[in-house]
N, C-alpha and C positions, 0 to 999 in steps of 0.2 A: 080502569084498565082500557087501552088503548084497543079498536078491533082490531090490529096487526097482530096482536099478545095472540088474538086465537087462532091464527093461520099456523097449521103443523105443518113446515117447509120439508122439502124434500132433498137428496141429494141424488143427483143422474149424474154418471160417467158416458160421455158418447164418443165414437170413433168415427174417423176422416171417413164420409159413405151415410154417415146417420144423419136423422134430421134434427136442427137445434130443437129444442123444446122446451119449455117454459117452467115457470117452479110448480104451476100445479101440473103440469102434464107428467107423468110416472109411465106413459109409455115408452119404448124402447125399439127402432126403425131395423126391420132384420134384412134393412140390404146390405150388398155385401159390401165391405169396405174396401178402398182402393187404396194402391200405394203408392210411395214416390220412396224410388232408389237414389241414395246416396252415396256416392263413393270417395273415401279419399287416399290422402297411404297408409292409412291405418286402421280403419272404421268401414264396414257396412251397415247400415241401418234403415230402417223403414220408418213410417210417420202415422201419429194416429191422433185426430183432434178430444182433446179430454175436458168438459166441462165438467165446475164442480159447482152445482147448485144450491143454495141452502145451505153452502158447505155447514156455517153455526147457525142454530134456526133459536127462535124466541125461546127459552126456558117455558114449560108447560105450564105452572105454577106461577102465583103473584107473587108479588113480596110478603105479601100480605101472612102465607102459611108456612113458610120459610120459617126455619130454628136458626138460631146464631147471629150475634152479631155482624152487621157488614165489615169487611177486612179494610185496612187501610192498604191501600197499594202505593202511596206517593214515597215510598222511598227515595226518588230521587225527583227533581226538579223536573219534568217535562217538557219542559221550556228551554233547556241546556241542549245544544246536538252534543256531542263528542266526536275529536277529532277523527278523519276518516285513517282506514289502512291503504290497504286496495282493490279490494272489491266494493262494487259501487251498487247500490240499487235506486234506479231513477224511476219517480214515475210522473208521466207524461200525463196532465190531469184535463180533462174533457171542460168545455167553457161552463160548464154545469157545477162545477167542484170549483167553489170562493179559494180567491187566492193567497190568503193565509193557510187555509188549510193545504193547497200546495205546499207551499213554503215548510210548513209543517213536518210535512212528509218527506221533502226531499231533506230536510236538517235533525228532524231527529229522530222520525222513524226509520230513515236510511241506516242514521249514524250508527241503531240497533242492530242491523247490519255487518254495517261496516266495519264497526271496532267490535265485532266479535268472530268473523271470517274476514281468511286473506283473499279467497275466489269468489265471493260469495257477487255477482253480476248479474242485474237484468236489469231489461227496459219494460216496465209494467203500464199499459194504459188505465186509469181509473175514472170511472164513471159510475151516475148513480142512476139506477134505473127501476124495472120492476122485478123483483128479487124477493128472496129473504130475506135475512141480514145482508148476507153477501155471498157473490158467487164469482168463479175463478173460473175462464175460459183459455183453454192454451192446444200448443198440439205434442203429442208427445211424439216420441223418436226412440224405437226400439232399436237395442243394440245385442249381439246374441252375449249370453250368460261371461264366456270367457272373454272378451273383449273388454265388459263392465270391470271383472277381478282383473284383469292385464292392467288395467288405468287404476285401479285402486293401488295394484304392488309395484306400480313406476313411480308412482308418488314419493318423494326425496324426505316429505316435511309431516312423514306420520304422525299424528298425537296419540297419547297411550292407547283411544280408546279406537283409534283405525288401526293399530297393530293387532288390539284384540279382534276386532272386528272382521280384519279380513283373515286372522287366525281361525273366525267361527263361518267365514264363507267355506274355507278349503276344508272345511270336518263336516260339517254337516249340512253346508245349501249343494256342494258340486254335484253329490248323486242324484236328489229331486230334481236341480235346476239346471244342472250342469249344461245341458244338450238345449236348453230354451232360450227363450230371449228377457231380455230386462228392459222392463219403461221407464225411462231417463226423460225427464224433463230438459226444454233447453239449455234453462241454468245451468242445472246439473250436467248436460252432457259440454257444456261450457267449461265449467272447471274442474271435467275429468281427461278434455284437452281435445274434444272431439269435434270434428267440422262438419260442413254442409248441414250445420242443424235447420231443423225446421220452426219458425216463429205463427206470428199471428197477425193479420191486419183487422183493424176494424171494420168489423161486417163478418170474420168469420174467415178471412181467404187466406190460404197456406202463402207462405213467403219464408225466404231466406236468411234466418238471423245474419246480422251485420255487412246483407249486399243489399237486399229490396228497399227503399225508401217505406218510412212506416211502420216499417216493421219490427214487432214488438214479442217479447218474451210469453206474453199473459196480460187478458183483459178484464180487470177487475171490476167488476158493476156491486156496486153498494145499494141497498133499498133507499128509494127517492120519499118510502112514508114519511109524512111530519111525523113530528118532537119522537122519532126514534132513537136518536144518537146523541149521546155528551160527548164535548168535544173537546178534549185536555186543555190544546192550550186556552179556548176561552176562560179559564179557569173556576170558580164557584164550584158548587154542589151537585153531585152529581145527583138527580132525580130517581127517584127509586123503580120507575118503570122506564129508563131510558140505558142505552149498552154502551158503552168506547167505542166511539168510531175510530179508533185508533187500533185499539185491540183487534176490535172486526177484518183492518187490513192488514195486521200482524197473521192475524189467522190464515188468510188468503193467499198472502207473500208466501208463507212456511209452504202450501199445499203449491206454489208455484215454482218452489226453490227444488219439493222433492219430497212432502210428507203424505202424496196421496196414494192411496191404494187402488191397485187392478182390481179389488172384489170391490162391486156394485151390489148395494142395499136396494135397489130402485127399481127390480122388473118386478111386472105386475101380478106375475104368481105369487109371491111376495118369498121366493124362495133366490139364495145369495148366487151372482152370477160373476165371472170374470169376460166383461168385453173386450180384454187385454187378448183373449183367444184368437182375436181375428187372422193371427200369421201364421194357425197351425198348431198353436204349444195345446195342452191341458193344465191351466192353473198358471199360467203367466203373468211373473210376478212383476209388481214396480219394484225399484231400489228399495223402499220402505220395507215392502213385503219379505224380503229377504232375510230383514231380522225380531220374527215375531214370533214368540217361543209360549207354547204353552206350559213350559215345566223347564226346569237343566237339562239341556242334549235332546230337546222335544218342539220341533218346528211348529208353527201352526200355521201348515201346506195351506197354500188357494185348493189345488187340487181336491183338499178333503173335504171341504163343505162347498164345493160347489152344486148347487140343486139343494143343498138343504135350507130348512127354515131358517137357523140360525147357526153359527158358532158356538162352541163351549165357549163361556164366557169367563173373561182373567188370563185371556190371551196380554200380552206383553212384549215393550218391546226392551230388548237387547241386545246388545252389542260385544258381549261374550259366549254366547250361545246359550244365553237362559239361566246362567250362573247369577244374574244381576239384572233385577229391573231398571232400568235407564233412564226413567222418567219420573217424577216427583212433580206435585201441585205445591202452592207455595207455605203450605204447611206440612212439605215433605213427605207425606205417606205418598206413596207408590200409585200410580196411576195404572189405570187398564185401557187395552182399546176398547171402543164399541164394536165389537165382533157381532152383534146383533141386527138382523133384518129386520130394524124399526126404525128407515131411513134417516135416518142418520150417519154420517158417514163412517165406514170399516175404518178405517186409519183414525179419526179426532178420537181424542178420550174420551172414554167413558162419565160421564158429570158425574160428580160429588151429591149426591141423596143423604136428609132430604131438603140442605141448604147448599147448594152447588160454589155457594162463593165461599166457603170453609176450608175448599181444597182447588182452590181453580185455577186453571193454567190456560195457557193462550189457544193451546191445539183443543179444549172442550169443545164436544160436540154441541153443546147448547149454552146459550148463554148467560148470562148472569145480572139480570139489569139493577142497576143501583149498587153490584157489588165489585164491579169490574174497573174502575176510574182509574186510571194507570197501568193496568196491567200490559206491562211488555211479556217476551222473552228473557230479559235478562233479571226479573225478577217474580217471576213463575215458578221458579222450581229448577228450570234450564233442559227440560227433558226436552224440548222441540230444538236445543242447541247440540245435544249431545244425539239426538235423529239425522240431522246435517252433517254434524261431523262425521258419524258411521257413515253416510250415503255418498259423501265424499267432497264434504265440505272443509278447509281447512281453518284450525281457528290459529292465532298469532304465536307465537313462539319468544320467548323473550331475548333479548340480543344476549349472547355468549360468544366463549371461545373454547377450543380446548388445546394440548400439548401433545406435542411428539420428541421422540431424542432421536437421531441418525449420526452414529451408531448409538444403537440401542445395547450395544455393548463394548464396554472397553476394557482394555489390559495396561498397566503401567506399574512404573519398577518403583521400590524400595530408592529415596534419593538417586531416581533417574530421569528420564524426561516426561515432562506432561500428558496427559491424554487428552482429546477434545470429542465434546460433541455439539452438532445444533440442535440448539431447542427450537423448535419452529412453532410458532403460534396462526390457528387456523381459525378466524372470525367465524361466526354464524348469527344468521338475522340480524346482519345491522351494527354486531360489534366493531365499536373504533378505539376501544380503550388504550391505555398502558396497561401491561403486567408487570409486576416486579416476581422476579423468582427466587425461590428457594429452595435448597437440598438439605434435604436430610437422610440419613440411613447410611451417613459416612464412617467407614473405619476410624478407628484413633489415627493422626497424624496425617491424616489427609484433608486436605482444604480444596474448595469448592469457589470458582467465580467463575460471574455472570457478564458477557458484555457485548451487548449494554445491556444495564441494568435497572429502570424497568426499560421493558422493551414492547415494538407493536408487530412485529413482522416474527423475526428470528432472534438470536442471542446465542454464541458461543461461550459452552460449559466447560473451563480447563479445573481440571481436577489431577492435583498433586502429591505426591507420597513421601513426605520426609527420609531421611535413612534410617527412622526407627520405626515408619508405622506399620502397624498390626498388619500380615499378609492374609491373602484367602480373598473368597467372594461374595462379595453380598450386592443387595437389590436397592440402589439409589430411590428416591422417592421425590421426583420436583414437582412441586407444588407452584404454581401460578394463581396470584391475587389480584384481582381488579376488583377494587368497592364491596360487596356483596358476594362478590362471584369468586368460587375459589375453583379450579381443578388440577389434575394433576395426570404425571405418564410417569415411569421405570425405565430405569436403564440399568443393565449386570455390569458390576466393576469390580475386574478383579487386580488385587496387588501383590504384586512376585519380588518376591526377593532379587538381586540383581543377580545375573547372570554369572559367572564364575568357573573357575576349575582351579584344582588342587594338583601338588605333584610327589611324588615319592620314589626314591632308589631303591633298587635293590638287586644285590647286595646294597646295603648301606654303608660298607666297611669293603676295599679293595688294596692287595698287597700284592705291590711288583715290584721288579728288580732292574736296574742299573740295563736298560738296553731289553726291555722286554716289555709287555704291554698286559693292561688287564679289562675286564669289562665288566658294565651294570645296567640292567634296564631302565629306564625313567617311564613311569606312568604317569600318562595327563587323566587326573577322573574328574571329566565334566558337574556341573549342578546350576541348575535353575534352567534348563534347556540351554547350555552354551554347547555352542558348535564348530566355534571357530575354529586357526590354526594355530599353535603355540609355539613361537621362535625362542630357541632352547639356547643358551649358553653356559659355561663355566667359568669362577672366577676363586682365588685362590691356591693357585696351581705352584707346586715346586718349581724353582728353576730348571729347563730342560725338559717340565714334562707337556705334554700335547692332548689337547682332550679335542674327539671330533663323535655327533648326533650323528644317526642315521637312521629314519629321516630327519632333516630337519629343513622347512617346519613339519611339526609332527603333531596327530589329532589324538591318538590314541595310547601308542609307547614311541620308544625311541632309542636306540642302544647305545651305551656313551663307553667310547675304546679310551683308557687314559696310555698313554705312552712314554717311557722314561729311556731318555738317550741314555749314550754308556758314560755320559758326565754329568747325570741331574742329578741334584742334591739331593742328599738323601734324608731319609727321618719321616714323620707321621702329622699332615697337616689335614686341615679339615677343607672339602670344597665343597662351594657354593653352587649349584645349579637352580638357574633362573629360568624362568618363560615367562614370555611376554607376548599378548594379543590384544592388541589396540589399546587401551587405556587396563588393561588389567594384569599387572605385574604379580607370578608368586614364586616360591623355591623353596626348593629341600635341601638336604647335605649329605655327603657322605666322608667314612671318613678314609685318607687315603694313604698309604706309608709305603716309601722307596728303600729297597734295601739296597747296598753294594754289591756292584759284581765281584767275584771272588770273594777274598776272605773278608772278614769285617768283624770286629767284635764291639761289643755294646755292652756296659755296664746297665744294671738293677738293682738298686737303684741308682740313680747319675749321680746323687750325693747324698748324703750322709747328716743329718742334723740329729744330735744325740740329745736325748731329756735332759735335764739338769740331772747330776747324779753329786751324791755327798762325798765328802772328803771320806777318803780311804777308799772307798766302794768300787765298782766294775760291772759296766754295762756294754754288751758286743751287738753286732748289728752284722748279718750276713752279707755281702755285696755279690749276685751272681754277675758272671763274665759270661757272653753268647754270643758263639757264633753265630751271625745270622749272613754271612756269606755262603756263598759256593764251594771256596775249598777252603782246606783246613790251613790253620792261621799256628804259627809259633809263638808261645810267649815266653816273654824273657824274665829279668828278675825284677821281680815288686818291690816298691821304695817307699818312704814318705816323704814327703818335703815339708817342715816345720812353716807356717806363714807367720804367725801371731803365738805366743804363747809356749808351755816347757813341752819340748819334742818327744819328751820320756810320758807323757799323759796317753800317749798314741801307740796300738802296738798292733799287729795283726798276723793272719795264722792263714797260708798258702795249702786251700784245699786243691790247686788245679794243675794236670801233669800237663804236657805238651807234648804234639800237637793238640789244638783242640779243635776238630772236625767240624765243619760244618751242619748245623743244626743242631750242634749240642752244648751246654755251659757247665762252668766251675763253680767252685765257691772260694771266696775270701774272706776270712773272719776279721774285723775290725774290734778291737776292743777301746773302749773309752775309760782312765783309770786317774782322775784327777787326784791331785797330794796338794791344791792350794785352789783357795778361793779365785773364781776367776775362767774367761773364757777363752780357749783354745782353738787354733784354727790350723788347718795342714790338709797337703792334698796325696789320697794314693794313686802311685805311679805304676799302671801298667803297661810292658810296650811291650810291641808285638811287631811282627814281618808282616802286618795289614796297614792298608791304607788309613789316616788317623792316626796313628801311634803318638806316643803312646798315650792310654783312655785313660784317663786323669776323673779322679770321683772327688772331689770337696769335702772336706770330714771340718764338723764344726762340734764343740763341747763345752759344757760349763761347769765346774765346781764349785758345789754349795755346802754351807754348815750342813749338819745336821740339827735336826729343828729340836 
C-alpha cells in the first residue's frame, strides 16, 4: 500500500476574502468576504472564489478487503474522441502535464463533453500538485434565485427533464429560496447566458471570463504522488492500488461545470456550514442544491442542517421534486449524496460499501483504485449528466421537423371549386430533409394533392369534392415522413352541397279572360346558404298574353300579373317560369287558361271515341255545352255530318234550351248504334251567335261481332 492510501483528504469550500489553504489545513479564515459588482442588461451578481479540495480522496480501504469482483468499464474504446457539437471544454495543461495526456484530454475527455452538451464551455487550467487526488479551484458568481429560474424558462431547447425541473423549482424551491441568491459557476452562468462573469488566473486572481488574458474558468491541480494514477490511454492494466486519472478530472470538470454544493463538510467544529452566506441569505443554495430532496415534495434545505453534525442521510437528487432519484452508479441502483460531515464532500456520492466499485460513478466521493479504468460520465450510470442538465446544461436534440396547415380550415362544394391550404414545414436542430405528405381522414369523393410533393419548405394542399361526395365535416390528418421521422397537424374540412334555390307558384292554376289580367306569387326558397338574385322569366304564353315579375330580380317572392288582350287566344296552356342566378337555372309551372269575352261555348268532351260496341247493341255518351263567356250565347239546331261510314249508326238527343247563360251548360246525348261490322266516323254540329261557331265534337265508333 502506497503511503498516499493513508492520507484521509479533505474537502474546503472558501470565498473571495478567505485565505487558500491546503489539503491538510481544515481551517476556515472568518474575514469578511469582499465583492465585485457586475452589471449588465440582464444580470446582477456578486463573486465568490470556491475551491474544492480533496474533492475524491483515496478509498480508506485496500483492495485487498474489498468484496466483488472489479467492473469492467471499457465499454468503449478510450482512445476514440467523438465528434464535437458545441460546447467546448479546453484545458490549458501546465508544462508539468506530458503532452499526450493533453492531447487526451482535449479529444476525448472534451469529446465527453461535448457530444453530450450543446452549452456545455470552459477553459480549465490543469496541473499537478500537492493535493489529494484532485482539487477544483474557481470563483463563483451569485446570481439572485429569480434571475437563475428567468434563464432556465427563457431556454427554447428544454429536455424532459429541465421542463420537470423548473416545474419542481416553481412548487417547491420559490418559497425557501425564492428571496436568496444562487451559486452559479462561470460555466454555468455561461450557458444560462449571463455576462460580466467572474473567472480565475493562475495564482488565484479574480478576472473577467472572455476579456482578461489567462483567464480561466477553473484550475484543476491533480496530486503530483508517484504511481497514483492509471492513465487510459497508455493502455494495460490497471494496478489495483492505482485510480483514472481521467476519471479523477471527470470528477473535477462536473464540480466545475456545476455539481458543487454551498454546504461545506470542512469547519473545524466538525459541524456542516454554508460559506455561500457571505451575501446575507441563510442556507444559500448552489444550482445543485436546489434539487436535493429527502423524500417526494421534501427539500433537503441548506438552511436545515446548518450547525448540525450531519444530514439525514439518503438525501438525493432530483429533478422532479423527489418523485425520482436522478442518479444511478453503473449497476443502476440509485445513488445518495454524502450529506454527512465526514469531509467528504455534500454534493459527491455517497460510495458503494463495502466494494465501492460495484456501483461507482464518476461524482463518488472516494475513489476506487484498480476498479475505476474507464470510468466516464457516459458510462456511469449518467446521474452527473442528468445534475447538468437540471442546472442548465443542455444536452442535443435530434434534427426534426414538424407541420402546420394555413387555413387550418376549409369549406368546398359538392362538384365545385377547390379548396387550398399551405402545409408549411418548420426544421428543428438541423433538419434539411425532404418530406413527402399525406392525408388522410378524407370524405368519400374527395381527393387530396400535394405540390410539391415531397417538399422542404411548404407545399400547397388542393382538396376536391366530386358532385357526389359525402357532405359534413371532419378532421384532415397530414402526416409528414422523412426517413424515421414521422409528424403530423389537422385541418377542419368541410363539404356542402352546392349552393341552390328552388321555385314554386301559387296559385299554380290561373284563369282570365279575353282583356283582363290574373295573378300568382313565385317563391324563390334558397338551400345550401344561397343568397343571390334570381332573374325570373316566362315562357310558354298564349298568343296576346303578357306576363310581367315584380320584383324582378327578385330574392325572396315575386308577383307574376299574366294579361290577355281582348284578342289572345284562348284555351288552357301550361307556363314555364324560369330563374336564373349566375350559373344556376330552375323553374316551376303553372297552369293557365284564357276564356273569351262575351259569350263563348265549349264542348265536354271535344270529341267523342266510342268503345267497340256489338252488332245490334247501343252505347250513348253525354257531350256537355258551356258557357264559359260573359253573356249568354244562342244556339241553334244540332246536326251530324257523316265523314266515313252509315250516317244511320249516329243519332242524338238535344238536352239544351236557349239562351244559354253564361256560366252554365247543356247536355247532348250522343248515341252509338252500329248494324255492320266496321268503323264509323261523323262530326256533331253546334252553332251558336258566339264567336267559334259552330262547336264541332268528332264522334268516332266501331262495330263488332259479338264474340
Amino acid at each position: 500500500m502506497k503511503a498516499l492510501r493513508a492520507i484521509s483528504m479533505i474537502c474546503v469550500v472558501l470565498l473571495a476574502g478567505f485565505g487558500i489553504v491546503s489539503a491538510q489545513d481544515s481551517a476556515i479564515s472568518t474575514n469578511q468576504p469582499t465583492f465585485s459588482q457586475h452589471a449588465s442588461s440582464d444580470v446582477v451578481h456578486t463573486t465568490a472564489l470556491s475551491r474544492e479540495i480533496g474533492v475524491k480522496r483515496l478509498h480508506s480501504g485496500p483492495p485487498s478487503v474489498r468484496m466483488g469482483a472489479p467492473l469492467k468499464l471499457r465499454a468503449r474504446a478510450r482512445h476514440t474522441a467523438k465528434p464535437m457539437i458545441s460546447g467546448t471544454i479546453t484545458y490549458i495543461c501546465d508544462p508539468s502535464v506530458a503532452a499526450a495526456t493533453c492531447n487526451y484530454l482535449n479529444t476525448v475527455v472534451a469529446s465527453d463533453y461535448s457530444s453530450t452538451f450543446t452549452n456545455a464551455n470552459a477553459s480549465i487550467y490543469i496541473t499537478y500538485g500537492t493535493t489529494g487526488l484532485g482539487e477544483s479551484e474557481q470563483y463563483f458568481n451569485l446570481f439572485p434565485y429569480s434571475q437563475y429560474v428567468a434563464a432556465l424558462t427563457s431556454n427554447t431547447s428544454q429536455s424532459a427533464i429541465q421542463v420537470a425541473a423548473l416545474s419542481a423549482l416553481n412548487t417547491y424551491d420559490a418559497t425557501p429560496y425564492g428571496s436568496d441568491n444562487v451559486n452559479v459557476t462561470g460555466a454555468l452562468g455561461t450557458a444560462l447566458g449571463f455576462t460580466g462573469l467572474t473567472g480565475i488566473q493562475v495564482g488565484g486572481i479574480s478576472c473577467t471570463l472572455g476579456i482578461t488574458p489567462g483567464c480561466y474558468n477553473a484550475i484543476i491541480t491533480v496530486t503530483n504522488a508517484a504511481d497514483t494514477f492509471y492513465y487510459d490511454n497508455l493502455g494495460g492494466t490497471e494496478p489495483a492500488d492505482e485510480y483514472d486519472f481521467y476519471g479523477v478530472v471527470e470528477h473535477e470538470t462536473d464540480e466545475v461545470l456545476g455539481t458543487s454544493s454551498c454546504i461545506s463538510t470542512q469547519d473545524p467544529s466538525g459541524l456542516l456550514t454554508d460559506p455561500c452566506d457571505f451575501a446575507g441569505g441563510t442556507g444559500t443554495p448552489s444550482a445543485v442544491d436546489l434539487y436535493r430532496y429527502n423524500s417526494a415534495g421534501e427539500l433537503a434545505l441548506n438552511s436545515s442542517y446548518i450547525g448540525l453534525a450531519s444530514a439525514p442521510a439518503g438525501a438525493y437528487f432530483s429533478y422532479n421534486g423527489g418523485t425520482t432519484n436522478g442518479a444511478n452508479g453503473v449497476a443502476n441502483t440509485p445513488k445518495v449524496y454524502n450529506t454527512l460531515a465526514n469531509g467528504d464532500d455534500y454534493a459527491d456520492f455517497l460510495s458503494s460499501t463495502p466494494d465501492c466499485g460495484t456501483d461507482i460513478a464518476v461524482q463518488d466521493a472516494e475513489g476506487c483504485p484498480g476498479e475505476d479504468a474507464g470510468l466516464t460520465i457516459l458510462n456511469d450510470g449518467g446521474g452527473e449528466i442528468n445534475i447538468l442538465n437540471a442546472v442548465g446544461y443542455n444536452v442535443p436534440t435530434a434534427a426534426n421537423f414538424s407541420l402546420s396547415a394555413s387555413p387550418n380550415n376549409v369549406t368546398i362544394t359538392q362538384g365545385g371549386s377547390s379548396g387550398t391550404s399551405t402545409i408549411t414545414i418548420t426544421p428543428s436542430n438541423g433538419f434539411t430533409g425532404n418530406v413527402t405528405l399525406t392525408a388522410t381522414g378524407l370524405p368519400n369523393g374527395v381527393t387530396a394533392i400535394f405540390s410539391p410533393n415531397p417538399a422542404t419548405t411548404t407545399s400547397t394542399l388542393t382538396l376536391a369534392a366530386s358532385a357526389t361526395a359525402a357532405t359534413g365535416t371532419v378532421t384532415v390528418t397530414i402526416t409528414g415522413t422523412s426517413g424515421s421521422l414521422t409528424n403530423s397537424t389537422t385541418l377542419s374540412l368541410t363539404v356542402n352541397a352546392p349552393q341552390n334555390f328552388n321555385l314554386s307558384a301559387s296559385p299554380n292554376s290561373v284563369t282570365i279572360t279575353q282583356g283582363t289580367s290574373g295573378t300568382s306569387t313565385v317563391t324563390i326558397t334558397p338551400s345550401n346558404g344561397f343568397s343571390g338574385s334570381v332573374t325570373l322569366g316566362a315562357t310558354g304564353l298564349p298568343t296576346g298574353v303578357t306576363a310581367i315579375f315584380n320584383p324582378n330580380p327578385a330574392t325572396t317572392t315575386s308577383t307574376l300579373t299574366l294579361t290577355a288582350s281582348a284578342t289572345a287566344a284562348t284555351g288552357t296552356v301550361t307556363v314555364t317560369i324560369t330563374g336564373t342566378s349566375g350559373s344556376l337555372t330552375n323553374s316551376t309551372t303553372l297552369s293557365l287558361t284564357v276564356n273569351a269575352s262575351g259569350g263563348q261555348v265549349i264542348a265536354v268532351p271535344a270529341s267523342v271515341n266510342f268503345p267497340n260496341v256489338v252488332i245490334g247493341h247501343t252505347h250513348s255518351v253525354n257531350v256537355k255545352l258551356e258557357n264559359v263567356g260573359t253573356t249568354a250565347v244562342e244556339i241553334g239546331s244540332v246536326s251530324l255530318t257523316v265523314i266515313d261510314g252509315d250516317a244511320s249508326d249516329f243519332s242524338f238527343h238535344r238536352f239544351c234550351g236557349s239562351p244559354l247563360k253564361p256560366g252554365k251548360s247543356c247536355i247532348i246525348g250522343v248515341t252509338f248504334s252500329p248494324d255492320a261490322v266496321g268503323t264509323d266516323t261523323a262530326t256533331l254540329n253546334v252553332p251558336t251567335n258566339a264567336p267559334g261557331s259552330p262547336v264541332e265534337v268528332p264522334l268516332t265508333g266501331t262495330g263488332v261481332n259479338k264474340k
